[in-house]
N, C-alpha and C positions, 0 to 999 in steps of 0.2 A: 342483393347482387346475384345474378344468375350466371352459373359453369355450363357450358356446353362445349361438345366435341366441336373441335373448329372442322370446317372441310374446305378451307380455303387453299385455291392452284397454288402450289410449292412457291411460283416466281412474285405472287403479289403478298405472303409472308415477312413483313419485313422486321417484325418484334419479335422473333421466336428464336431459340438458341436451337433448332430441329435441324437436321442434313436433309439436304435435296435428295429430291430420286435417287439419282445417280450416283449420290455420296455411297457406295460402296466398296468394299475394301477391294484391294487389288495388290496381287504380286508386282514389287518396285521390279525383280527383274526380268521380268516378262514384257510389261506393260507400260516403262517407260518411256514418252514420247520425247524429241527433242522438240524446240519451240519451232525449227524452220520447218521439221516434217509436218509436225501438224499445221501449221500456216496454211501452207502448200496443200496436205492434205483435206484439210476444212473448206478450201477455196473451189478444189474441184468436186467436192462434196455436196458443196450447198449449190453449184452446177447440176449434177444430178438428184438432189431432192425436188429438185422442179416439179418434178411425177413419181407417182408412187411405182409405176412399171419398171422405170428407169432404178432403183431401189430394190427390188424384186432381183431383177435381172442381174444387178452387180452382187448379191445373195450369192445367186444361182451357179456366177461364175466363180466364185470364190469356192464355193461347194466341188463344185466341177471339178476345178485343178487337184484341189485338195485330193479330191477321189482321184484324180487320176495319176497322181504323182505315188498315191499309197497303192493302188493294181500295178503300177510296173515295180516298186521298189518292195511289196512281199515277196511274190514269188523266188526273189534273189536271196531275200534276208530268212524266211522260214523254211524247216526241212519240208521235204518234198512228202514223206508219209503223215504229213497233218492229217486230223478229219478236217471234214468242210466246218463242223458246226465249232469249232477252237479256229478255225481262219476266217469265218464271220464275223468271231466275236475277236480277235484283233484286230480285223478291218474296222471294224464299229467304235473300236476304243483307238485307232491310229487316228479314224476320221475326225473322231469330237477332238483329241489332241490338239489335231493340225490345223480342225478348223475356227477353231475357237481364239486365240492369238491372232490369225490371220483374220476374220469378221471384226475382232477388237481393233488393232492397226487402221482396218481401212472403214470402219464404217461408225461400230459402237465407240471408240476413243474418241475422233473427230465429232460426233453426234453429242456426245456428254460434252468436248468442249466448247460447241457453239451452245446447248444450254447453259454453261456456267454463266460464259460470257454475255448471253443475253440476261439471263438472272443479273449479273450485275449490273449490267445499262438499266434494269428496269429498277433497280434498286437504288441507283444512283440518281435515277430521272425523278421517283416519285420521293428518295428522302428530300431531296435538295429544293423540289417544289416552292413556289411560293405560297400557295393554297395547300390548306390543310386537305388530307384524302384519307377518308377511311373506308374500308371495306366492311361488308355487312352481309348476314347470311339472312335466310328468307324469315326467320324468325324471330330479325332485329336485333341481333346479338352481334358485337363490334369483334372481328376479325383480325382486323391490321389498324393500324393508322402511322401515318408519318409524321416527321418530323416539328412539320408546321401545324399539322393539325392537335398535338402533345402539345406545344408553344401556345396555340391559339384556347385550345380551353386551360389549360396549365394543370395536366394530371400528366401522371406517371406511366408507361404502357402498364405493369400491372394493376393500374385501377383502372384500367380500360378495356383490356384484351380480357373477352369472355362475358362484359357485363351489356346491358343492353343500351342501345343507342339512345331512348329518351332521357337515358341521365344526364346527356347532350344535348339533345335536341327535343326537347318535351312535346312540341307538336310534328314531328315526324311522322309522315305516312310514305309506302311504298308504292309510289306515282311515278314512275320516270320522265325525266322532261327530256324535252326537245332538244338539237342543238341551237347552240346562243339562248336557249332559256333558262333563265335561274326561278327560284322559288326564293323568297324571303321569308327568315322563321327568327325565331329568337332560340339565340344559344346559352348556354350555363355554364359558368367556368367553376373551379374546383372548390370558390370561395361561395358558390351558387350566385355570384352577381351574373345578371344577366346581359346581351349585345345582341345587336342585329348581326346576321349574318345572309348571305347569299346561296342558295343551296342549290348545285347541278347532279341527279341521279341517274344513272345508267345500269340496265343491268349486263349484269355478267353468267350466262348459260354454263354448271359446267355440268358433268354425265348427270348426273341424278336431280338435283335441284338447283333455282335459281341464286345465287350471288349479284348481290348489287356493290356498288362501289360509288361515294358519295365524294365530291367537292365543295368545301366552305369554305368560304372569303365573308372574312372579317369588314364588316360595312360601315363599322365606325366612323372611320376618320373622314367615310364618300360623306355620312350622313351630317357632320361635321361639317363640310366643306360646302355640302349644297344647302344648309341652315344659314351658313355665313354669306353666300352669293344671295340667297333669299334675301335674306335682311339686308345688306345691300343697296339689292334691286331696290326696297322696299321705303330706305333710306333716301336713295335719290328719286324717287317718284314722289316721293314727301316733300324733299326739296324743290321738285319740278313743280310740283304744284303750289308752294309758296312763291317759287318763283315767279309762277304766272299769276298769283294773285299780286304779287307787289307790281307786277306790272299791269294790270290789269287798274291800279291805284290810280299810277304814274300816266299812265294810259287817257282816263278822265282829266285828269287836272292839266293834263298838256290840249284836252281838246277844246276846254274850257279856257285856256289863259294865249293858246296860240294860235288855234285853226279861223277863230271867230277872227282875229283882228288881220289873220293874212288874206283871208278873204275880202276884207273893208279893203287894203292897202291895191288887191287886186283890181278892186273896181273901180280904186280911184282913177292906177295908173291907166287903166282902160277907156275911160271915161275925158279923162284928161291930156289923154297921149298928143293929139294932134295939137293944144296949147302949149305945149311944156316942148312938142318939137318947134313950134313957134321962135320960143323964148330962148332957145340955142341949147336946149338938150339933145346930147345925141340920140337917134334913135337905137343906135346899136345899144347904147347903155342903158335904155328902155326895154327893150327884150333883153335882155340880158337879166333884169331887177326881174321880170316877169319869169322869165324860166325860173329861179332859182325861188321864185314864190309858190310855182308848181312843184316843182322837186321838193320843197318844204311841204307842200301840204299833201304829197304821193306819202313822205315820211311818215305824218302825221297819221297816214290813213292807214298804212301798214303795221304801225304800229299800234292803233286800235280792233284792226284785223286780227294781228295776232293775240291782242289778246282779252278780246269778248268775239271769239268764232261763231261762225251762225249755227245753226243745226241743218246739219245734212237732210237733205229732200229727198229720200230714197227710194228708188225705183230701178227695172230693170234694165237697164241699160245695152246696145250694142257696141261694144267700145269702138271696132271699126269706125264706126260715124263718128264718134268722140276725136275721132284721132283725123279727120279729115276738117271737119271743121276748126281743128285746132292749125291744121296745118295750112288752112283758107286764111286762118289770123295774119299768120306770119311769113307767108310767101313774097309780100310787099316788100319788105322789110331783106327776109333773106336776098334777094333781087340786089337790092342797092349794096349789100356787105357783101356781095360775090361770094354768098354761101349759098353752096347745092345740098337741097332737100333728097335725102332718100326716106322714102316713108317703107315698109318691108313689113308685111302682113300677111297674116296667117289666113291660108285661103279655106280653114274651118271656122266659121263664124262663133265670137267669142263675148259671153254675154257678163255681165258681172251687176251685181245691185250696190248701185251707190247714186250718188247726186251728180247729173253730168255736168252741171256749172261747176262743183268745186274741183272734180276729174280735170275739168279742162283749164280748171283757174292751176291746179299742181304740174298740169303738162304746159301750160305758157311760161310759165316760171321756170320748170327745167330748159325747156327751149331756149328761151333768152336767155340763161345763165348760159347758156351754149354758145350763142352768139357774141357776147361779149366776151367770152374765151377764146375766141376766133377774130382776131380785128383784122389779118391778113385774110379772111374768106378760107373756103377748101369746104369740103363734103362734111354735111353733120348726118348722122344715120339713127333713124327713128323705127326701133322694130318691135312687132307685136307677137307674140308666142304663145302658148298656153305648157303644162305642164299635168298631171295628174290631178291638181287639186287648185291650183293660181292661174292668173293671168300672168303677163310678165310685160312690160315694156321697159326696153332698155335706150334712151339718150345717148348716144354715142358719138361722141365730138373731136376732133382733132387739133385740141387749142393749146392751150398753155398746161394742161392739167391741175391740179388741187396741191397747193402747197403744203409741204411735208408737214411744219407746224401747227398748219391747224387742219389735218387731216379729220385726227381723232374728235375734233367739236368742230365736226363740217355742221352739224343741223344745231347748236349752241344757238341764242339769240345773243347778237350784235355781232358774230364772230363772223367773216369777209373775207373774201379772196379779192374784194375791185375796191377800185382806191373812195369810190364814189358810193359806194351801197352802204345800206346801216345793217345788211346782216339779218334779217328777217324771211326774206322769201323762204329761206331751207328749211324756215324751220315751220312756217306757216304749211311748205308743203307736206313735209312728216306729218307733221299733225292730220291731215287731210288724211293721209295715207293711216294711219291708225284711227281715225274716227270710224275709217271704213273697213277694219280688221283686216289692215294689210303691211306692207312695211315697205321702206323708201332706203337704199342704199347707196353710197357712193363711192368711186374709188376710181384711181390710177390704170391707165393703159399704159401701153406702150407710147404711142403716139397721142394722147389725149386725156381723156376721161370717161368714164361711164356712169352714169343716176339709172338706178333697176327699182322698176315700183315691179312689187305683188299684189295683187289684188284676189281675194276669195272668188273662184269662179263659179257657175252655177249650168245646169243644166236644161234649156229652155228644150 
């Protein structure tokens, strides 16, 4: 363990049983201040400390008076056959008298007590810290430390104060970081077990050499916390993809035991239709068996969709177009459900690499979940943006919005907002949106809803 002279500022001492500057003696009856004079006097004090002139000057006139008050009140009080050089030397010894108490009252008193007073605020601010803070001299030797930073390695200040900081911090270098930068190092507590810690350095100038002053936050419980979100994540990605392998099972054996024979049934009734209207079927109950044999084999298909996905066809893309031709799909459609299309595009042209069939298969799918959210009509708003580093489009609809319940598993498989869906589209789209390193969110307006795809943008 190494002893050195600390020469650390009086106000960031905060282990030491030493007196401030200022701690010098002082006659009680001279020099006592009441708490309202000094208030008052400190308040217009730290008014003229603004400038050093302003300080000067208040000097000058205190000096001033002083002289002037002792030239009119000798002549009165000494005999008249003084020599000059015994009336000198009174004047010289009336003046330090008079001006000395008088400089104390109005300048040195009040000065000593806005240092206390910030001495303690700064003593107050770095014991009570949450982060441990030590101070450090240029040659690595621990000066101060507070509170937290004693707690956080568990030593005593004297096995601290005077020794040198790798007994701390074993890879410490004198680096100063940035602000909002930390450093991570590993710390040693007094048992020598070792923790991560977060380490912020600054230095501190004072006359002769440099002072540094160190910040460490204990990382433990972050590093804890993001090992458990990890695993987690890690947990249901595991899951996610069991789960799409059992559906992926479920998936085969449904196309195999149902698609083949709704297909037969279809072509019977097709085939047959105009005998069987003969025969007193109705025809309404004939298209009726036929839609719901399509709606069945839409299900079917969707659900092998999701889950044996194609492989994306990737190329560069202009999404502009993607979003025109999407919006040439469904114009028909919007038409008849008295829903106005605003399409709202960015007139910097915005390029991105991905598949435009499956682009346009995730933007059909938000659109129509749009219009079924809308069975009264009104304005759906379709906009394209870019950002520093994404594309963005946002779906914006003013329908029923997304039920509170299944907010949180909007993009779940089977999980539904319409009485009618099986719950696949969202999640078909997600996926889309993450094959192509991007993400698909959704959530509640005011008036509606909003689906915000990101997409990786690129620079053509």
């Amino acid at each position: 363990m190494k002893n050195n002279k600390l020469n650390l500022p009086w106000h960031l001492s905060m282990d030491y049983n030493e007196k401030s500057p200022f701690d010098f003696p002082m006659p009680s009856s001279v020099f006592s201040l009441s708490p309202l004079y000094m208030s008052t006097t400190t308040a217009a004090l730290q008014k003229i400390l603004k400038t050093p002139s302003r300080l000067i000057a208040l000097v000058l006139v205190v000096v001033f008076l002083a002289e002037a008050f002792i030239m009119l009140a000798l002549p009165v009080l000494l005999p008249e056959n003084l020599s000059s050089q015994t009336y000198a030397l009174v004047d010289a010894i009336s003046l330090t008298v008079l001006s000395a108490p008088a400089l104390w009252l109005i300048i040195i008193g009040p000065l000593r007590q806005i240092a206390i007073d910030e001495q303690a605020r700064t003593e107050t601010v770095v014991n009570f810290a949450g982060d441990g803070i030590i101070t450090i001299d240029s040659q690595g030797v621990i000066l101060s430390i507070n509170r937290a930073g004693r707690q956080l390695f568990q030593f005593q200040p004297h096995q601290l104060i005077g020794h040198s900081v790798t007994e701390l911090l074993p890879a410490f270098v004198f680096q100063p970081t940035s602000a909002n930068e930390t450093r991570q190092l590993e710390g040693v507590r007094c048992d020598q077990t070792r923790f991560p810690i977060a380490l912020s350095l600054a230095e501190i100038p004072p006359d002769h050499q440099p002072n540094f002053v160190a910040i460490v936050r204990d990382l433990t419980e972050a590093q804890r916390l993001e090992k458990e979100r990890t695993n987690a994540a890690r947990e249901r990605e595991a899951m996610r993809s069991q789960q799409m392998k059992t559906l992926a099972e479920i998936a085969t054996g449904v196309a195999h035991e149902i698609r083949n024979p709704l297909t037969s049934i279809k072509m019977l009734i097709q085939a047959d239709r105009q005998r069987l209207e003969k025969q007193g079927m109705p025809s309404e109950d004939l298209e009726l068996v036929e839609h719901e044999i399509r709606r069945m084999e839409r299900s079917v298909s969707s659900l092998l969709e999701y889950a044996r996905p194609s492989r994306p066809e990737r190329k560069t893309i202009f999404l502009q177009d993607v979003l025109d031709r999407t919006r040439a799909l469904v114009e028909g459609r919007a038409r008849s459900e008295r829903i106005q299309l605003q399409l709202v595009m960015s007139e910097i042209p915005v390029y991105v690499v991905a598949d435009p069939e499956q682009i346009q298969q995730l933007l059909l799918n938000l659109i129509l979940n749009a219009f079924d959210a809308m069975p009264d009509g009104g304005p759906l708003r379709i906009e394209l943006s870019q950002d520093e580093t994404d594309a963005i489009v946002k779906v914006i609809d003013e329908g029923t919005g997304i039920a509170p319940d299944i907010l949180d598993r909007l993009f779940t498989p089977f999980v539904t907002n319409k009485k009618s869906g099986i719950g696949l589209g969202l999640g078909i789209s997600r996926r889309i949106a993450e094959d192509h390193s991007g993400t698909l969110t959704g959530y509640n307006i005011e008036n509606g809803a909003c689906f915000e795809l990101h997409l990786p943008l690129i620079v053509v």
